[in-house]
N, C-alpha and C positions, 0 to 999 in steps of 0.2 A: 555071528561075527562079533569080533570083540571091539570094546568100547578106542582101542588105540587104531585100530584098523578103521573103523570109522571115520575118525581123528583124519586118519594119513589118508583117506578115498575123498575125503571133503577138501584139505589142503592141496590135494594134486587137481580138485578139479577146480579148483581158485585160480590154483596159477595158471591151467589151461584157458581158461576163462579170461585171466589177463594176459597170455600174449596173443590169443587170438582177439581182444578189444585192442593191444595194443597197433598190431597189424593194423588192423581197420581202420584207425587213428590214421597213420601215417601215409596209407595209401589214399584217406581222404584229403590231407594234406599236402600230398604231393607235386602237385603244381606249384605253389605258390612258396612255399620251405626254401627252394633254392632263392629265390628275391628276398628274403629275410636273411640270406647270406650274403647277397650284394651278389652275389652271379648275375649273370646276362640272363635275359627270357628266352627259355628256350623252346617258347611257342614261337619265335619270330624264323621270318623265311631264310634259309641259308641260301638262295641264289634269288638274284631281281631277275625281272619280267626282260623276256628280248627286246633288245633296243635298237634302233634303226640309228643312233647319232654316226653320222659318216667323219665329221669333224675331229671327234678323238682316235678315229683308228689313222686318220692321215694323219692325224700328229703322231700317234703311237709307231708306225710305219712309213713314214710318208714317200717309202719309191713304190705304194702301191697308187700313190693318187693320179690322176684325178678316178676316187674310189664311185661307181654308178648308184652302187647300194649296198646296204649292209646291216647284217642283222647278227649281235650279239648279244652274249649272256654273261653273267659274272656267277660266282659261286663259292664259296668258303671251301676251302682243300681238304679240310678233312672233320669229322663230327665237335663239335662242341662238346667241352667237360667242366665242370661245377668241384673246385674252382679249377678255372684257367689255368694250362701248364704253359704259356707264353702265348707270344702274338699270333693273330690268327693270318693265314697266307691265302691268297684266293688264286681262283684259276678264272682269266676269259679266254672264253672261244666263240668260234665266230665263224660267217663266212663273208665273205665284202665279193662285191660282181665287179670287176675292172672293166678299161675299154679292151680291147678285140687287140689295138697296137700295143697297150700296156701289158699284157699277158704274153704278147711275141717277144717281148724287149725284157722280161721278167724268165720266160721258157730259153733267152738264147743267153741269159747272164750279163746281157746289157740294159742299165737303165736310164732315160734322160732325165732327169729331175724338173728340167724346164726347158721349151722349146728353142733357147739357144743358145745350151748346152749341149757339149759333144756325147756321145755315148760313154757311160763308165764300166769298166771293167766288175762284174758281181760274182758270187759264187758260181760256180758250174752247177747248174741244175742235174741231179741226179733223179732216176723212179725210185717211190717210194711207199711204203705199206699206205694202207689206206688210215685215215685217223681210227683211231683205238676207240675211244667212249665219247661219240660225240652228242651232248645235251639233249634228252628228247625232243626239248622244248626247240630244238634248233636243225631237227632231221627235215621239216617240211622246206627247208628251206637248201635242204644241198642238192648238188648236181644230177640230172640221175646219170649213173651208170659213168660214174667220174674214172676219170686216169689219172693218179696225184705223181706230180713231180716236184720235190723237195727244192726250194729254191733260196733255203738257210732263214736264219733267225727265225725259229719255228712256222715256218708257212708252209701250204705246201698249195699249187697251182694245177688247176682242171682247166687245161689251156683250152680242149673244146669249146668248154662254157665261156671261158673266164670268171672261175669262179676260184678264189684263193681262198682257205681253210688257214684261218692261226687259232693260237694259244699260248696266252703268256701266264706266268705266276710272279706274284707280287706280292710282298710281307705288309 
């Protein structure tokens, strides 16, 4: 072997040698490089823990109240990027348990808001698919063997149970 080929089997294995330490670099780097960019942590949770606050879905909704129970979750819409291509949007869902009258007056499209108030005219409840992706974290808590009927502003009502499923998105 000659002395230039040598030369060239030394140089190519140098540079092998540096992108494979460079990889390694960065891969051990990796966590922490995006916070050195001012990005968000992208160890933090993209949805909170189910919450039982009944107060903000009657304020969020309030011809479901008086709501008995209610157990939701929040969740960022869609994956985090370094950097950020604009504001992040979230999605909650939920299910809230109504009274047994409030499910009748929600299933016939009439709601009373307060006991002496007349009935008001609501959307016509239609049947409706069943919810699409509803949160794992939020399956122990649905009806079993639900019947959903659409009753608008994303809800949709399991008049058996009285159990109402929403979902809102928010910027």
């Amino acid at each position: 072997m000659t002395r230039a080929a040598k030369l060239a089997l030394f140089i190519t294995g140098a540079v092998v040698l540096c992108v494979v330490a460079a990889c390694g670099v960065a891969l051990a780097l990796r966590d922490w490089v995006p916070g050195l960019a001012g990005c968000a942590d992208i160890t933090a949770p993209t949805k909170t823990a189910v919450s039982t606050q009944k107060v903000r879905i009657e304020q969020l909704w309030p011809r479901l109240a008086p709501v008995q129970s209610v157990h939701w979750q929040e969740r960022e819409a869609r994956a985090r990027s370094c950097p950020e291509i604009g504001p992040m949007d979230y999605v909650m869902n939920g299910f809230a348990v109504v009274t047994a009258e409030r499910a009748e007056e929600l299933a016939q499209g009439t709601v009373r808001p307060s006991a002496s108030a007349s009935p008001s005219p609501g959307p016509l409840p239609s049947t409706a698919a069943p919810p699409q992706q509803v949160p794992p974290d939020l399956l122990p808590f649905a009806p079993p063997d639900p019947t959903w009927v659409d009753i608008g502003d994303h809800l949709l009502l399991d008049k058996r149970s009285a159990t109402v499923y929403f979902t809102r998105t928010t910027s």
